[in-house]
Structure formats: C-alpha cells, structure tokens
PDB file of N, CA, C and O in Angstrom:
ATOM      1  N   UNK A   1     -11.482  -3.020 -18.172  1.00  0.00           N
ATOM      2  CA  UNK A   1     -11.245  -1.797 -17.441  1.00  0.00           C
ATOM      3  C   UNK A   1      -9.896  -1.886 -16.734  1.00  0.00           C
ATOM      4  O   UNK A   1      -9.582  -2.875 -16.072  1.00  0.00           O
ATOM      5  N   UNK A   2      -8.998  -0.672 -16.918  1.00  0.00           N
ATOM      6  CA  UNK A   2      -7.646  -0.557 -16.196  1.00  0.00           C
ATOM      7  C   UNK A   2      -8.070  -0.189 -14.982  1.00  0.00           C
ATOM      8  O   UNK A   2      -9.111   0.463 -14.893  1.00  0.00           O
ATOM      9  N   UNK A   3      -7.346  -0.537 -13.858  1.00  0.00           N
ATOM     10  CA  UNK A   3      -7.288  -0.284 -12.430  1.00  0.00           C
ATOM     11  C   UNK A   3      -6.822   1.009 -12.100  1.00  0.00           C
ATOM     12  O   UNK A   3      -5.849   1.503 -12.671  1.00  0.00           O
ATOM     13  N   UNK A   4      -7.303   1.445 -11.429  1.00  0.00           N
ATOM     14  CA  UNK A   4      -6.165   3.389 -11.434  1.00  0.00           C
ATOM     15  C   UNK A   4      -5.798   2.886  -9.959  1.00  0.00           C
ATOM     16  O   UNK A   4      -6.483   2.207  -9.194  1.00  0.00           O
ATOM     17  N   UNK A   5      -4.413   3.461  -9.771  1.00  0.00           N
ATOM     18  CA  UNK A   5      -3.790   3.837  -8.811  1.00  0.00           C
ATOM     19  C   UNK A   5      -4.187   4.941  -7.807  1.00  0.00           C
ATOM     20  O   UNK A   5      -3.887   6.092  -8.125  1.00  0.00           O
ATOM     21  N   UNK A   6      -4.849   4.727  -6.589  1.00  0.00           N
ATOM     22  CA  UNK A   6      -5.328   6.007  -5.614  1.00  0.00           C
ATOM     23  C   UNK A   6      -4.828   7.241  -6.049  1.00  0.00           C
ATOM     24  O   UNK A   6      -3.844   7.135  -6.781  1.00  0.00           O
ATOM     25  N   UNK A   7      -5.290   8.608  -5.769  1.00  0.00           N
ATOM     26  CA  UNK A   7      -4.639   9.519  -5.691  1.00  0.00           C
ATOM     27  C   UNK A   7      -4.067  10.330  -4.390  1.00  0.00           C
ATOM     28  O   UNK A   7      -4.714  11.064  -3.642  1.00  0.00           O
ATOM     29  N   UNK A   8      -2.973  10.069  -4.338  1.00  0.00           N
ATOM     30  CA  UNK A   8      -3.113  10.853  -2.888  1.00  0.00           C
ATOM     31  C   UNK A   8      -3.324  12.391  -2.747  1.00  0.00           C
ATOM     32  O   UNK A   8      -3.238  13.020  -3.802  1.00  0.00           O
ATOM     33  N   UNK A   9      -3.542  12.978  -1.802  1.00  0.00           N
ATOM     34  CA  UNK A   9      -3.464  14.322  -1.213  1.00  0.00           C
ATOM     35  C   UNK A   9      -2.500  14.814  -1.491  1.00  0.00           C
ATOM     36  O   UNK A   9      -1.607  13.971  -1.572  1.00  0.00           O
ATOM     37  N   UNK A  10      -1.988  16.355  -1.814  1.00  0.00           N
ATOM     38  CA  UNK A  10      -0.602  17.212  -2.203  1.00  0.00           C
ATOM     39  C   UNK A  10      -0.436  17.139  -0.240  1.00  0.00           C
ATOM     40  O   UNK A  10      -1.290  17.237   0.641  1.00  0.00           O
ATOM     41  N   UNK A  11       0.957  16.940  -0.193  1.00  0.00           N
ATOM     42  CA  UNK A  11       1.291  16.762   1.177  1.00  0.00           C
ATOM     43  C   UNK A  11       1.572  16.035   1.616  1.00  0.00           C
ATOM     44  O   UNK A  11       2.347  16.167   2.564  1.00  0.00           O
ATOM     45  N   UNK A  12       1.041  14.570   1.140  1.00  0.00           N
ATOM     46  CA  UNK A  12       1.441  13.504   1.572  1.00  0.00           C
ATOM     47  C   UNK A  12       2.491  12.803   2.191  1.00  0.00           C
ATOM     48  O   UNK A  12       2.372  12.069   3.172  1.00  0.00           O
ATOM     49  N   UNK A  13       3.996  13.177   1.299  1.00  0.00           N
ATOM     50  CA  UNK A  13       5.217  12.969   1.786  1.00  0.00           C
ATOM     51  C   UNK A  13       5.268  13.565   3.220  1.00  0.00           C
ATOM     52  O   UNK A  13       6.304  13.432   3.872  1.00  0.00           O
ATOM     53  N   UNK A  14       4.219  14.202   3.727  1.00  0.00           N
ATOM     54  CA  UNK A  14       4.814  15.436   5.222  1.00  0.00           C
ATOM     55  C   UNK A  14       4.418  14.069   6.270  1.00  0.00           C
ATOM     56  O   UNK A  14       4.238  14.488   7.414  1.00  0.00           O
ATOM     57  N   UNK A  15       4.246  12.600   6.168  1.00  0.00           N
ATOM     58  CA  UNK A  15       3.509  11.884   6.700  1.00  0.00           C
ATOM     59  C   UNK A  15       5.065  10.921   7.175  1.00  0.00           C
ATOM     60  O   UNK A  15       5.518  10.555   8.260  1.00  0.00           O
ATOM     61  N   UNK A  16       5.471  10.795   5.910  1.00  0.00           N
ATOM     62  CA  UNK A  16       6.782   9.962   6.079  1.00  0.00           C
ATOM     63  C   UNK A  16       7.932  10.713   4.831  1.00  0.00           C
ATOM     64  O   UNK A  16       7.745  10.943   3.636  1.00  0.00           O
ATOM     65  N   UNK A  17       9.084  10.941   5.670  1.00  0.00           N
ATOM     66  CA  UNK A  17      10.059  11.628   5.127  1.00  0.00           C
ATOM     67  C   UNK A  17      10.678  10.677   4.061  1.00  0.00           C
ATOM     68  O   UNK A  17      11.301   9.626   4.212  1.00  0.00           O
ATOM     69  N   UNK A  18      10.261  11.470   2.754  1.00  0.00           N
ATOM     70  CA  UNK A  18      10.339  10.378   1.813  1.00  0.00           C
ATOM     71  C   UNK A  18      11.791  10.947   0.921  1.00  0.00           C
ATOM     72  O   UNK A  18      12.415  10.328   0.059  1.00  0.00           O
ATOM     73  N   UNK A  19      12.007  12.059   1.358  1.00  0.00           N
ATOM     74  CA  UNK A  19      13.289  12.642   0.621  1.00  0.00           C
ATOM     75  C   UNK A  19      15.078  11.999   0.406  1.00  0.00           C
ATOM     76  O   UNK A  19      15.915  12.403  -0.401  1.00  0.00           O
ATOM     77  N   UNK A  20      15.203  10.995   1.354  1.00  0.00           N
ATOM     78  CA  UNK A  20      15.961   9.514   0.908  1.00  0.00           C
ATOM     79  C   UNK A  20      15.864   9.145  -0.734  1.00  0.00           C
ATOM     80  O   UNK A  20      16.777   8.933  -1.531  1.00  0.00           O
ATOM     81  N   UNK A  21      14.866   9.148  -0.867  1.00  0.00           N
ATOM     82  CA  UNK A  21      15.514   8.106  -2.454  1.00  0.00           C
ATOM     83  C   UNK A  21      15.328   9.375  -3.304  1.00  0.00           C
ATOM     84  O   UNK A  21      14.450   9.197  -4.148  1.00  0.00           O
ATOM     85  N   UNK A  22      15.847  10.528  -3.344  1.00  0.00           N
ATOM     86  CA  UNK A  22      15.055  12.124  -4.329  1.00  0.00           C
ATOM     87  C   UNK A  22      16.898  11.650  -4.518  1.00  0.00           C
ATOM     88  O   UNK A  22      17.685  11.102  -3.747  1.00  0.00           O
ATOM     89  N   UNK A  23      17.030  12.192  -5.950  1.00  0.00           N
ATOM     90  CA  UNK A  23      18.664  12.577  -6.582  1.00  0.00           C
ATOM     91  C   UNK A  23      19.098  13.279  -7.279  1.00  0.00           C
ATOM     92  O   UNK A  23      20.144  13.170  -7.919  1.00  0.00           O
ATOM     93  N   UNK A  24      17.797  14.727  -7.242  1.00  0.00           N
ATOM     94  CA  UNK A  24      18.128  15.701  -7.500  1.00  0.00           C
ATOM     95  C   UNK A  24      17.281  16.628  -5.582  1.00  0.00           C
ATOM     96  O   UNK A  24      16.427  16.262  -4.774  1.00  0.00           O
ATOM     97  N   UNK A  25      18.459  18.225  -5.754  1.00  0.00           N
ATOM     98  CA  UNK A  25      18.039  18.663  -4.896  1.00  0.00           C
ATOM     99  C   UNK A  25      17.631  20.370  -5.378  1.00  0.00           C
ATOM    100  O   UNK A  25      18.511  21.047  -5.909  1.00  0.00           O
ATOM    101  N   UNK A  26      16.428  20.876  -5.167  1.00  0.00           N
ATOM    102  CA  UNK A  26      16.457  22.376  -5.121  1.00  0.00           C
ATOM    103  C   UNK A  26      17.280  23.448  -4.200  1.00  0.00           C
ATOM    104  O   UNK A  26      17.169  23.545  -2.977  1.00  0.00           O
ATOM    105  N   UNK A  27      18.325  24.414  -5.233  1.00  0.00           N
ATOM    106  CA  UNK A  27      18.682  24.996  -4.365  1.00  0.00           C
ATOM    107  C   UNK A  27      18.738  25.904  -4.679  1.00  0.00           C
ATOM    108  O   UNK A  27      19.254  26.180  -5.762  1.00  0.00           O
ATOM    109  N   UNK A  28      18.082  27.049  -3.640  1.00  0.00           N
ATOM    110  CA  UNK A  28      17.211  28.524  -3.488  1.00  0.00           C
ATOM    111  C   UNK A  28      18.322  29.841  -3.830  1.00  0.00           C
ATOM    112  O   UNK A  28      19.274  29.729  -3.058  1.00  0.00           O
ATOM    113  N   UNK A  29      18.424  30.583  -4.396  1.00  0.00           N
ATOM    114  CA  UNK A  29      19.041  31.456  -4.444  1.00  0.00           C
ATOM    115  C   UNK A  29      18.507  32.836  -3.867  1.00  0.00           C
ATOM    116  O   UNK A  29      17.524  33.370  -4.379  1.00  0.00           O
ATOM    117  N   UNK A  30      19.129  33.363  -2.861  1.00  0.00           N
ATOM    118  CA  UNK A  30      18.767  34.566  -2.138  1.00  0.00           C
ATOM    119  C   UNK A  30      19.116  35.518  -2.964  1.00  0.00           C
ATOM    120  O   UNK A  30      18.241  36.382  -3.019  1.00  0.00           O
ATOM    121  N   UNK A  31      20.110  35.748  -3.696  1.00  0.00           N
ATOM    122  CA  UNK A  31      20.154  36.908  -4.387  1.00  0.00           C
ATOM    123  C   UNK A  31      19.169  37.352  -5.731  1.00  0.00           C
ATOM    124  O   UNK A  31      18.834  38.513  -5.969  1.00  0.00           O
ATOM    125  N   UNK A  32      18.852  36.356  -6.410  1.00  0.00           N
ATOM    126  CA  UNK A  32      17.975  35.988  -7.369  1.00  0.00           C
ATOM    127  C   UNK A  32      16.328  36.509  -6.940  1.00  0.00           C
ATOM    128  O   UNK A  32      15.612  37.381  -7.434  1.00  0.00           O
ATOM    129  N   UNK A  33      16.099  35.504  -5.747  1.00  0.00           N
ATOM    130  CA  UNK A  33      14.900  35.272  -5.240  1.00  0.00           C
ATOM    131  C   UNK A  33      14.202  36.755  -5.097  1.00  0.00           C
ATOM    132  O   UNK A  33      14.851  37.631  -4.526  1.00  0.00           O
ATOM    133  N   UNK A  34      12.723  37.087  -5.670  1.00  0.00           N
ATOM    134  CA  UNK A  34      12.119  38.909  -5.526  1.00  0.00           C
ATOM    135  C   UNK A  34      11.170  38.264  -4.421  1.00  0.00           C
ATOM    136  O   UNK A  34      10.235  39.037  -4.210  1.00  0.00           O
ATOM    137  N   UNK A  35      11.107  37.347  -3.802  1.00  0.00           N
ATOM    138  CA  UNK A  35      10.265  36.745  -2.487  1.00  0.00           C
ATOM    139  C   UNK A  35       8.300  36.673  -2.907  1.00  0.00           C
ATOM    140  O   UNK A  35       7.430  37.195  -2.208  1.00  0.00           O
ATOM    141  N   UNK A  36       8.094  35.993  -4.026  1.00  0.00           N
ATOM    142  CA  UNK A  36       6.781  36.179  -4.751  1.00  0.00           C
ATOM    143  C   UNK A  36       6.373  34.899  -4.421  1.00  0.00           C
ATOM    144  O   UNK A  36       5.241  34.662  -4.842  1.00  0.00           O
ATOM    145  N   UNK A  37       6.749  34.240  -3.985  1.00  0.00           N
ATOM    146  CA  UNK A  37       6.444  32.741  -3.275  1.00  0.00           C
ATOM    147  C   UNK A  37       5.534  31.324  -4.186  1.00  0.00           C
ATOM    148  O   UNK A  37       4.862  30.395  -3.740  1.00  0.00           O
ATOM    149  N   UNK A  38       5.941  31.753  -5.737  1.00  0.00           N
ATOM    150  CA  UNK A  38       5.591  30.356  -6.873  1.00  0.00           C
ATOM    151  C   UNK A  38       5.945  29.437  -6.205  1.00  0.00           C
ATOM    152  O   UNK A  38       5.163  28.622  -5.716  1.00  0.00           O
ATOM    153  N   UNK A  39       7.497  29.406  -6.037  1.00  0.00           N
ATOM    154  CA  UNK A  39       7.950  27.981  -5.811  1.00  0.00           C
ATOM    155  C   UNK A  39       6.820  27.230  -4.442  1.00  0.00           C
ATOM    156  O   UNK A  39       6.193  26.194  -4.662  1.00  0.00           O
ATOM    157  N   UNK A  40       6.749  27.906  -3.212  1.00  0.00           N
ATOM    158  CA  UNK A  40       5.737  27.771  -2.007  1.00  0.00           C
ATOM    159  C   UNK A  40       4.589  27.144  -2.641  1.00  0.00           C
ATOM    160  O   UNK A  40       4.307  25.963  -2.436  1.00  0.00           O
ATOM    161  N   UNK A  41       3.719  28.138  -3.635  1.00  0.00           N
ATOM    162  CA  UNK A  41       2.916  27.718  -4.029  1.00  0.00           C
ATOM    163  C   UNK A  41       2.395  26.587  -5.191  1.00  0.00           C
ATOM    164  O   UNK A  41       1.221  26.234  -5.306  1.00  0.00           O
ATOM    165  N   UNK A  42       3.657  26.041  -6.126  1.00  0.00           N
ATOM    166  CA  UNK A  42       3.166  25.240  -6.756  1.00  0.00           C
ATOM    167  C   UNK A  42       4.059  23.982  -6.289  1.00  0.00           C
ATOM    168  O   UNK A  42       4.067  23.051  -7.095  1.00  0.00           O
ATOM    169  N   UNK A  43       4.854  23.803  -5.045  1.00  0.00           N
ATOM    170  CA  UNK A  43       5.087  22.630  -4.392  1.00  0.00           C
ATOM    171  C   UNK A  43       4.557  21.636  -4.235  1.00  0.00           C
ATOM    172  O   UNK A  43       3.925  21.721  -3.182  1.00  0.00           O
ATOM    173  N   UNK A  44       4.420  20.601  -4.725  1.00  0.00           N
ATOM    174  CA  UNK A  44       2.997  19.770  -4.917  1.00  0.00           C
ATOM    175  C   UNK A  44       3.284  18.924  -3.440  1.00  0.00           C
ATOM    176  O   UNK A  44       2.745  17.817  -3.420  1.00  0.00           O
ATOM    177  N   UNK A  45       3.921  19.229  -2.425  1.00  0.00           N
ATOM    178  CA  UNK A  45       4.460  18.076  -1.534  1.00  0.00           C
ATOM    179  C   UNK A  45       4.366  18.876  -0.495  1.00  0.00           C
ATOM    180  O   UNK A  45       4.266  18.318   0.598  1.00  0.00           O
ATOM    181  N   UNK A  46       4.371  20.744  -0.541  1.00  0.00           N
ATOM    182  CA  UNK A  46       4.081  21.157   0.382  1.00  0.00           C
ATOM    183  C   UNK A  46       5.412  21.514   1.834  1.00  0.00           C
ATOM    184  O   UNK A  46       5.320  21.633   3.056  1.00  0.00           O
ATOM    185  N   UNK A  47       6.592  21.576   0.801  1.00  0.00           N
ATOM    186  CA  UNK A  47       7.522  21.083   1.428  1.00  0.00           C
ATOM    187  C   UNK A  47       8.884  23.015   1.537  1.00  0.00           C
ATOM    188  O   UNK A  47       9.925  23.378   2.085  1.00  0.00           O
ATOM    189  N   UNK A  48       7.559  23.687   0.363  1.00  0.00           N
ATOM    190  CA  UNK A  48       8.796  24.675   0.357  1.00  0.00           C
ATOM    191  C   UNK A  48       8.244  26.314   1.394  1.00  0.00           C
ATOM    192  O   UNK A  48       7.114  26.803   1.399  1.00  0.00           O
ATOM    193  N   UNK A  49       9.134  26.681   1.945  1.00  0.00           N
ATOM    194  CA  UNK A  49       8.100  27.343   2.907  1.00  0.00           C
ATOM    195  C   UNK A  49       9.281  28.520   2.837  1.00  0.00           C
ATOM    196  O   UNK A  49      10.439  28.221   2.547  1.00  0.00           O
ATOM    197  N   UNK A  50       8.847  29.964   3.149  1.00  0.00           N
ATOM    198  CA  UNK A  50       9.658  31.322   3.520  1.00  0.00           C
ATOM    199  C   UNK A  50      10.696  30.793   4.536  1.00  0.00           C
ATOM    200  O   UNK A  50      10.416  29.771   5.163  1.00  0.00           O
ATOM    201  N   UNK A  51      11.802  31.382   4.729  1.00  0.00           N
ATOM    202  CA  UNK A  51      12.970  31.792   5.469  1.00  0.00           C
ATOM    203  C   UNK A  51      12.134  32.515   6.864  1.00  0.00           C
ATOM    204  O   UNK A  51      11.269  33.391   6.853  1.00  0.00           O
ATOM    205  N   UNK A  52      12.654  31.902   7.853  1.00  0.00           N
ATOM    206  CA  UNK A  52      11.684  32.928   8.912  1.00  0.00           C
ATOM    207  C   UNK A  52      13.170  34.476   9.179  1.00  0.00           C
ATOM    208  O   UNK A  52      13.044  35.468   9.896  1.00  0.00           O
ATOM    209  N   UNK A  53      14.093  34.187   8.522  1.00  0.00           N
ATOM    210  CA  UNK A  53      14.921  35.498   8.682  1.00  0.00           C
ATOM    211  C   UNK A  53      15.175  36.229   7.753  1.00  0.00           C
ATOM    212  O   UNK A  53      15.901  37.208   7.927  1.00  0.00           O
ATOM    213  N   UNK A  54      14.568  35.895   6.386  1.00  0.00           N
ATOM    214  CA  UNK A  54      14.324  36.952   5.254  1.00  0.00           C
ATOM    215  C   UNK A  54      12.864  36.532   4.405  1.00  0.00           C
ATOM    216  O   UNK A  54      11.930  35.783   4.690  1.00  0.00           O
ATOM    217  N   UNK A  55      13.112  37.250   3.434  1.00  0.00           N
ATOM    218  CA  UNK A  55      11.773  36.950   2.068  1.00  0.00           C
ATOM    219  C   UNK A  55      12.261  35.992   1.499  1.00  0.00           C
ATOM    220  O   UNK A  55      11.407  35.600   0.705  1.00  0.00           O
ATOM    221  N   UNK A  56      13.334  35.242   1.422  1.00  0.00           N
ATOM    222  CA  UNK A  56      13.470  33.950   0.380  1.00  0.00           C
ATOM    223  C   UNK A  56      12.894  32.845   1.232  1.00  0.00           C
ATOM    224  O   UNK A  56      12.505  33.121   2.366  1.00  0.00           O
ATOM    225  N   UNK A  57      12.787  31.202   0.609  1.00  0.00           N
ATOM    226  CA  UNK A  57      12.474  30.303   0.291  1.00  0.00           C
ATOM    227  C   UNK A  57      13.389  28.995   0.792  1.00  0.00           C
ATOM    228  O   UNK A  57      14.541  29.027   0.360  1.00  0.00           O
ATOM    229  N   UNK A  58      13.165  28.231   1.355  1.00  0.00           N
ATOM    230  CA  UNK A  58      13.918  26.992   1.345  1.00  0.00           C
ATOM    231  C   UNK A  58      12.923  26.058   1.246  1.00  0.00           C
ATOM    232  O   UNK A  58      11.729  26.334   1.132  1.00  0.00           O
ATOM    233  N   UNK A  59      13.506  24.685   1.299  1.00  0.00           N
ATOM    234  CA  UNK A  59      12.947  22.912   0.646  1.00  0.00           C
ATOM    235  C   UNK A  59      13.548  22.319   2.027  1.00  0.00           C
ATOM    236  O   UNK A  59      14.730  22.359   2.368  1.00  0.00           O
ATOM    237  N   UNK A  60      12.296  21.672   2.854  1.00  0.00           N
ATOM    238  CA  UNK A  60      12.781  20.678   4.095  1.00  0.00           C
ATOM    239  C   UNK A  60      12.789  19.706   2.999  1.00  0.00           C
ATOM    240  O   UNK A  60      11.905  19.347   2.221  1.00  0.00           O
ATOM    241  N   UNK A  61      14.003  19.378   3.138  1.00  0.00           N
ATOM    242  CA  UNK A  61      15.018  18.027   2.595  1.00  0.00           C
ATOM    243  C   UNK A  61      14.435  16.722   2.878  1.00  0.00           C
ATOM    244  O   UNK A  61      14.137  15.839   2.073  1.00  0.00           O
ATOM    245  N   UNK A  62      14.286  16.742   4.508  1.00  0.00           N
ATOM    246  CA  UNK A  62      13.984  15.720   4.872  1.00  0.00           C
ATOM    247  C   UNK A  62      12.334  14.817   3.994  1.00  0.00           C
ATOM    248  O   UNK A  62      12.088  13.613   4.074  1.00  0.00           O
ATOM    249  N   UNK A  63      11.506  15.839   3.262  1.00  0.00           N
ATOM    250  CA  UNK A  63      10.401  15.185   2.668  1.00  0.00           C
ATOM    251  C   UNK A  63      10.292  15.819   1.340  1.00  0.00           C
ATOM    252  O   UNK A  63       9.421  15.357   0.604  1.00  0.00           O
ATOM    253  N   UNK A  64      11.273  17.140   0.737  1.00  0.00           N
ATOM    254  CA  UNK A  64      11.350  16.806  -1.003  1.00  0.00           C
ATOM    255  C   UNK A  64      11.375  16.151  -1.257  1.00  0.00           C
ATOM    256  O   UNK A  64      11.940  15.327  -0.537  1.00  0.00           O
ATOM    257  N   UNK A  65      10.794  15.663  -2.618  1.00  0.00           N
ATOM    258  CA  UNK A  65      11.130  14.645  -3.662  1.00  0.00           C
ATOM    259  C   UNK A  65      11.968  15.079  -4.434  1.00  0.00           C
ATOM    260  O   UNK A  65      12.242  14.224  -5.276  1.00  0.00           O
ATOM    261  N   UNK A  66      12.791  16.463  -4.628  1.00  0.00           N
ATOM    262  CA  UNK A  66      13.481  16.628  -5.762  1.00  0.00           C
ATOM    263  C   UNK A  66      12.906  16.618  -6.944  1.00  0.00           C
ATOM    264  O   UNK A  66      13.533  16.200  -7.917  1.00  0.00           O
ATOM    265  N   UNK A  67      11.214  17.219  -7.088  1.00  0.00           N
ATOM    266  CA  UNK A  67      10.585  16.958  -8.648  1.00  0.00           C
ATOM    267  C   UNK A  67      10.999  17.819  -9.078  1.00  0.00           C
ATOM    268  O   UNK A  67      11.341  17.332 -10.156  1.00  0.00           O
ATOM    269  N   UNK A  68      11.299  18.878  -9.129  1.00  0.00           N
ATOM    270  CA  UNK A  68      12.219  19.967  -9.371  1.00  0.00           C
ATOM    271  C   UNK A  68      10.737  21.324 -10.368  1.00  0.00           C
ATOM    272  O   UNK A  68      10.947  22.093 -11.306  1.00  0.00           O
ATOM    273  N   UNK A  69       9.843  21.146  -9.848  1.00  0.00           N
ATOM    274  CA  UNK A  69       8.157  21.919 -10.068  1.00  0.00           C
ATOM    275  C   UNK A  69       8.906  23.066  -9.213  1.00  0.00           C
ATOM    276  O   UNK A  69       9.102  24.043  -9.936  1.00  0.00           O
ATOM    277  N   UNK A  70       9.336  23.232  -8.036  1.00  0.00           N
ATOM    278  CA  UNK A  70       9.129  24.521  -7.923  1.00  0.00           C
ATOM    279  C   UNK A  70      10.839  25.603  -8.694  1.00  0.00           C
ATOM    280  O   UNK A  70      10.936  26.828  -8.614  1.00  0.00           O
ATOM    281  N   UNK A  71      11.587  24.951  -9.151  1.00  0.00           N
ATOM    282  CA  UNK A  71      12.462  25.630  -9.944  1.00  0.00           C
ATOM    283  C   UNK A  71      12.127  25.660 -11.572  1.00  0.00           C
ATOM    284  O   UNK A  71      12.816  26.481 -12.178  1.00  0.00           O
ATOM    285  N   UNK A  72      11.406  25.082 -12.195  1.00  0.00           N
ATOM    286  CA  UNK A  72      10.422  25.242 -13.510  1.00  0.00           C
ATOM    287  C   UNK A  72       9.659  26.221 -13.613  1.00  0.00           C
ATOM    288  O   UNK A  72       9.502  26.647 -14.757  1.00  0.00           O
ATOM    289  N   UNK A  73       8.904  26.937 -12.450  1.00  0.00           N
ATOM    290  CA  UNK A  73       7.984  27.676 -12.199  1.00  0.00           C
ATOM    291  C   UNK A  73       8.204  28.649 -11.061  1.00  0.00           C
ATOM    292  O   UNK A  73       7.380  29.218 -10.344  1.00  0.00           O
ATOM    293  N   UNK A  74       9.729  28.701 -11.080  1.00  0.00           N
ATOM    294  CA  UNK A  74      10.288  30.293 -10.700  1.00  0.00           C
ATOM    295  C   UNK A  74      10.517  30.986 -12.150  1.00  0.00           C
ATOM    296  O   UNK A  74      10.926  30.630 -13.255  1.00  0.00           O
ATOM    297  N   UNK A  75       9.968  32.324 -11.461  1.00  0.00           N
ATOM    298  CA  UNK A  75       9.984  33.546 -12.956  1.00  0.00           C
ATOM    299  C   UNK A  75      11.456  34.204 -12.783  1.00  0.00           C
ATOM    300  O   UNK A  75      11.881  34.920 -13.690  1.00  0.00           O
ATOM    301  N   UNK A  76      12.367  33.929 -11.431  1.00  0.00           N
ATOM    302  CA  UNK A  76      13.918  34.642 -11.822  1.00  0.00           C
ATOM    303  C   UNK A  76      14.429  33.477 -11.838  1.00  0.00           C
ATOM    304  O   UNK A  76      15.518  33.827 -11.382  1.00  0.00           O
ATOM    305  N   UNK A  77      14.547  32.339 -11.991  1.00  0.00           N
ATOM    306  CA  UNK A  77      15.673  30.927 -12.325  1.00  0.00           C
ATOM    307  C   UNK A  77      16.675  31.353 -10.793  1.00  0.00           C
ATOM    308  O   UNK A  77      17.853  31.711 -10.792  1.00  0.00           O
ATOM    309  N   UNK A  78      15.921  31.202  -9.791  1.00  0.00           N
ATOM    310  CA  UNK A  78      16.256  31.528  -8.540  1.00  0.00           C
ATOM    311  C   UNK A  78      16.676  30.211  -7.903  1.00  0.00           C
ATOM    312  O   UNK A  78      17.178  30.070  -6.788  1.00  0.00           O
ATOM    313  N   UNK A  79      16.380  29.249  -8.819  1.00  0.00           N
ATOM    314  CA  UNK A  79      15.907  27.863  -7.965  1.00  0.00           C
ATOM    315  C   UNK A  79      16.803  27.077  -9.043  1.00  0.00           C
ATOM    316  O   UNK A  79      16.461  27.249 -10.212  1.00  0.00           O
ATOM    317  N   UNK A  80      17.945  26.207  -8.800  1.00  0.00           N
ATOM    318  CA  UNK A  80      18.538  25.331  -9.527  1.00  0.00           C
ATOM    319  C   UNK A  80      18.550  23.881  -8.929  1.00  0.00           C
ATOM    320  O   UNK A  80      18.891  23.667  -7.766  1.00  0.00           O
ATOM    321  N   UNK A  81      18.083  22.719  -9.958  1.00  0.00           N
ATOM    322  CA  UNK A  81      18.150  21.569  -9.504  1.00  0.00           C
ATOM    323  C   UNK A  81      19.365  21.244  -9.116  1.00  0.00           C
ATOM    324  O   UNK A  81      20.113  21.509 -10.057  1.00  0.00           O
ATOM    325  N   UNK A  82      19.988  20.791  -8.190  1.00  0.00           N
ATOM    326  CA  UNK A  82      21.492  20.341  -8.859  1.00  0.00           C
ATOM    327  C   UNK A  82      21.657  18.748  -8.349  1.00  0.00           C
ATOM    328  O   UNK A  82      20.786  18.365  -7.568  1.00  0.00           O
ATOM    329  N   UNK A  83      22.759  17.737  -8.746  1.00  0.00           N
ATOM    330  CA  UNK A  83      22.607  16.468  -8.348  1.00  0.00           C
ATOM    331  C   UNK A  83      22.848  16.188  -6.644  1.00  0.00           C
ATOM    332  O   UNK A  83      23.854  16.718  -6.172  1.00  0.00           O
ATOM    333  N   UNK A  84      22.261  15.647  -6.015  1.00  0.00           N
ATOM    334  CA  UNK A  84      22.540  15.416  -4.748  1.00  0.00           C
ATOM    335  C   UNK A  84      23.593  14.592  -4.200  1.00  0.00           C
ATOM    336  O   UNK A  84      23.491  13.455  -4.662  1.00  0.00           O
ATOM    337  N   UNK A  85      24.205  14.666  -3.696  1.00  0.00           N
ATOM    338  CA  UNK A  85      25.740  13.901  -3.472  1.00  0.00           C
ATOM    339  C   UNK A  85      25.037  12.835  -1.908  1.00  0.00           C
ATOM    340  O   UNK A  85      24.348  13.459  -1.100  1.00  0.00           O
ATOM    341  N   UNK A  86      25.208  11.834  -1.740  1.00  0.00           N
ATOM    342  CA  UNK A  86      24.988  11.007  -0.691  1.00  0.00           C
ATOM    343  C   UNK A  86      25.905  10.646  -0.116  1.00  0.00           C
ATOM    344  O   UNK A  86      25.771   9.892   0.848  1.00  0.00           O
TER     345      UNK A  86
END
C-alpha cells in the first residue's frame, strides 16, 4: 500500500503567506473583467476577492501561489499569468 499525502483544506495558504516561492503572477484586467466572479470562485487558495472600489477582482500576493486556475477559468481572458520579477 502507497502512503497518501494529507489533504489539506482550500485556504490553507491564508495560514502562512506562502506566495514567496509562486513565479508566475495573476494579473486582473479591469477593462476586460464583466465582474462574474469565476476567478473568486474557483481560487483554490481563496486568495482572489472583488475590488472594494469597483466590480473587478484582485490576487493578495502575499498568499497566491501563482497556479494560474483562476486565469484558465476566466470566460473574457481578463486574467494573464505573467512571469514575476523578484
């Protein structure tokens, strides 16, 4: 029998800011964005949340991983990975 690896909880990263070693970054496009909130919702980290000064979308940095799930599963390509510069 193989050993499985725990599963953690979606959210997890919100525990310890794990977005340091991510080397790609999501970045939101307001003009693009129709404010339908996929990316929010299929965030597996829980990390992408509304603009509190419009209908678009941003990624706290500090605990993305850069899996780049919620720009795959935007319906306007609102959301581009791009490389993260350190």
């Amino acid at each position: 029998m193989i050993p499985h690896a725990p599963i953690g909880e979606p959210g997890s990263s919100l525990a310890n800011k794990t977005g340091s070693w991510r080397i790609f970054i999501p970045v939101f496009s307001a003009e693009l964005c129709n404010g339908c909130g996929t990316c929010e919702t299929f965030c597996p980290e829980g990390v992408v949340h509304k603009r509190a000064d419009s209908d678009t979308f941003i990624a706290d940095y500090d605990y993305c991983k850069g899996c780049g799930i919620c720009a795959y599963e935007c319906p306007k390509d609102a959301i581009k990975m791009i490389l993260e510069e350190k």
